[in-house]
C-alpha positions as CSV (number, residue, x, y, z in Angstrom):
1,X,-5.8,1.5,8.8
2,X,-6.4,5.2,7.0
3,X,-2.3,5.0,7.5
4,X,-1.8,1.8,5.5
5,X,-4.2,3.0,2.3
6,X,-2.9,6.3,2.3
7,X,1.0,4.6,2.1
8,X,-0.7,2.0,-0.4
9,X,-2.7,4.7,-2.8
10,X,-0.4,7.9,-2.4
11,X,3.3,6.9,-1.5
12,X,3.3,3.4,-2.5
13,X,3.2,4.3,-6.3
14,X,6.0,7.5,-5.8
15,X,8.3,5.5,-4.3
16,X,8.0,2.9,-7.2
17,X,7.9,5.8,-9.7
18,X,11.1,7.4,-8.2
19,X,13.0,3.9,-8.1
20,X,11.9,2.7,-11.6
21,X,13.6,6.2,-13.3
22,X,16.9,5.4,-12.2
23,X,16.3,1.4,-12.0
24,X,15.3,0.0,-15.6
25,X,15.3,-4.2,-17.1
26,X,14.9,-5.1,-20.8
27,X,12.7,-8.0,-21.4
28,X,11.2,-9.5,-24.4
29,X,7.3,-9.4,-25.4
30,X,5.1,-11.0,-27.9
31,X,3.1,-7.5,-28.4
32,X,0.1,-7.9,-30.1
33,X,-1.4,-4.0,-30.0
34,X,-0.4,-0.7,-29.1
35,X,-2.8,1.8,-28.7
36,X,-2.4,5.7,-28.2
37,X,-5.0,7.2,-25.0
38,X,-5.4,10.1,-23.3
39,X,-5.9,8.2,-19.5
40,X,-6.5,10.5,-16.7
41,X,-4.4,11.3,-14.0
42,X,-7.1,10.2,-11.2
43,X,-8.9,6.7,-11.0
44,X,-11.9,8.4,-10.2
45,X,-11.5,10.2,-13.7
46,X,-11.3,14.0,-12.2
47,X,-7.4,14.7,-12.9
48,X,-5.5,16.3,-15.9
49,X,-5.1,14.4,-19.0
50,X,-1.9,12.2,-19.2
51,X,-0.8,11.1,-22.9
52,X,0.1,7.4,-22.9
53,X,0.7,4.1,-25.0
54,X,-0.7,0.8,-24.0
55,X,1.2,-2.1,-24.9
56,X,-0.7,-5.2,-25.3
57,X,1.4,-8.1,-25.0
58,X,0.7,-12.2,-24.8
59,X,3.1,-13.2,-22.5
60,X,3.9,-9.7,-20.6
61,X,0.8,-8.5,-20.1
62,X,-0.5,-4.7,-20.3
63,X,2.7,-2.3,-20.1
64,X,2.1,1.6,-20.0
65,X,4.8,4.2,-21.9
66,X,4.1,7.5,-20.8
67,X,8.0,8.9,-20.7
68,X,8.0,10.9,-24.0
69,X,4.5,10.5,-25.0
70,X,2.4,13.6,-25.9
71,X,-1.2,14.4,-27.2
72,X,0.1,14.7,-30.9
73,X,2.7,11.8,-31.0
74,X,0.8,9.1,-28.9
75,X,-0.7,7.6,-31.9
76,X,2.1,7.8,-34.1
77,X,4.7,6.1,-31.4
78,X,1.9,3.0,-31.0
79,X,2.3,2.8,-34.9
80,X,5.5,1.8,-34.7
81,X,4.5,-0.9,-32.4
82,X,2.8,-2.5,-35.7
83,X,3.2,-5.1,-37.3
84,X,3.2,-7.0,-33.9
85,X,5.9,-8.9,-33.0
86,X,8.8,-9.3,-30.6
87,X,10.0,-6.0,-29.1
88,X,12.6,-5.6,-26.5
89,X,11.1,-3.2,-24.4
90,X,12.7,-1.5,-21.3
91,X,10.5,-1.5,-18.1
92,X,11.1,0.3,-14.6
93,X,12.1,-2.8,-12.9
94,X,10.3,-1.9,-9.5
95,X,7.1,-2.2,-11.1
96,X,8.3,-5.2,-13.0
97,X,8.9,-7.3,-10.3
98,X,5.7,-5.7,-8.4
99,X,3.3,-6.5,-11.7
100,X,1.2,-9.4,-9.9
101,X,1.0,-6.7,-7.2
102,X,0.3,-3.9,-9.5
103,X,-2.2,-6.1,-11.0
104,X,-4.5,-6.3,-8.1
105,X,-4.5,-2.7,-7.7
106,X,-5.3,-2.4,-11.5
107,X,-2.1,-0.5,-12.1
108,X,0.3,-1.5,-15.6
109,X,4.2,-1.5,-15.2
110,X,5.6,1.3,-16.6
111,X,7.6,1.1,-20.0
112,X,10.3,3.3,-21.6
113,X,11.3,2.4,-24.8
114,X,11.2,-0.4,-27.0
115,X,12.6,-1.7,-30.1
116,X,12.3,-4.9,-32.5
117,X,13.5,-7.8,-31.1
118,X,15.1,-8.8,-34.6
């Protein structure tokens, strides 16, 4: 059992991680926010700080973009997420096709780009 949640918690997400680099789909979102955060690199809270941007979409759901994001342009890149509207946004496509799965474990796909749609 200890086995199974360490595979689930610690490797689970690295193997993803490592496939979703070199594995990426473009899909097509209705985003309605973006917002610049500072999320930390634990669950529990205690890890360093990681600059992200959450992308709030109504038919994709919550996507995070973390490749390229730092402190001082985190805002700035979820500005250019505004107006809402249709982006094409590239996602790893592990954690695409894993997102119901993700969701239980209250983990996003991960995003790497985006543009407007039109």
């Amino acid at each position: 059992m200890v086995l199974v949640i360490v595979c689930v918690v610690f490797v689970g997400p690295a193997v993803v991680h490592s496939y979703d680099a070199d594995h990426k789909t473009t899909i097509t979102c209705d985003v309605t926010s973006a917002e610049g955060e500072m999320q930390s690199s634990s669950s529990r809270g205690i890890g360093g700080p990681i600059a992200q941007v959450v992308i709030s979409t109504r038919d994709c759901g919550r996507l995070l973009l973390r490749e390229g994001v730092t402190r001082a342009n985190n805002e700035q890149i979820a500005a250019r997420l505004s107006p809402p509207g249709e982006f094409r946004i590239e996602v790893g496509t592990a954690s695409w096709d894993m997102r119901g799965v993700l969701h239980v474990i209250r983990r996003d796909p991960t995003a790497y780009g985006f543009e407007p749609a039109s």
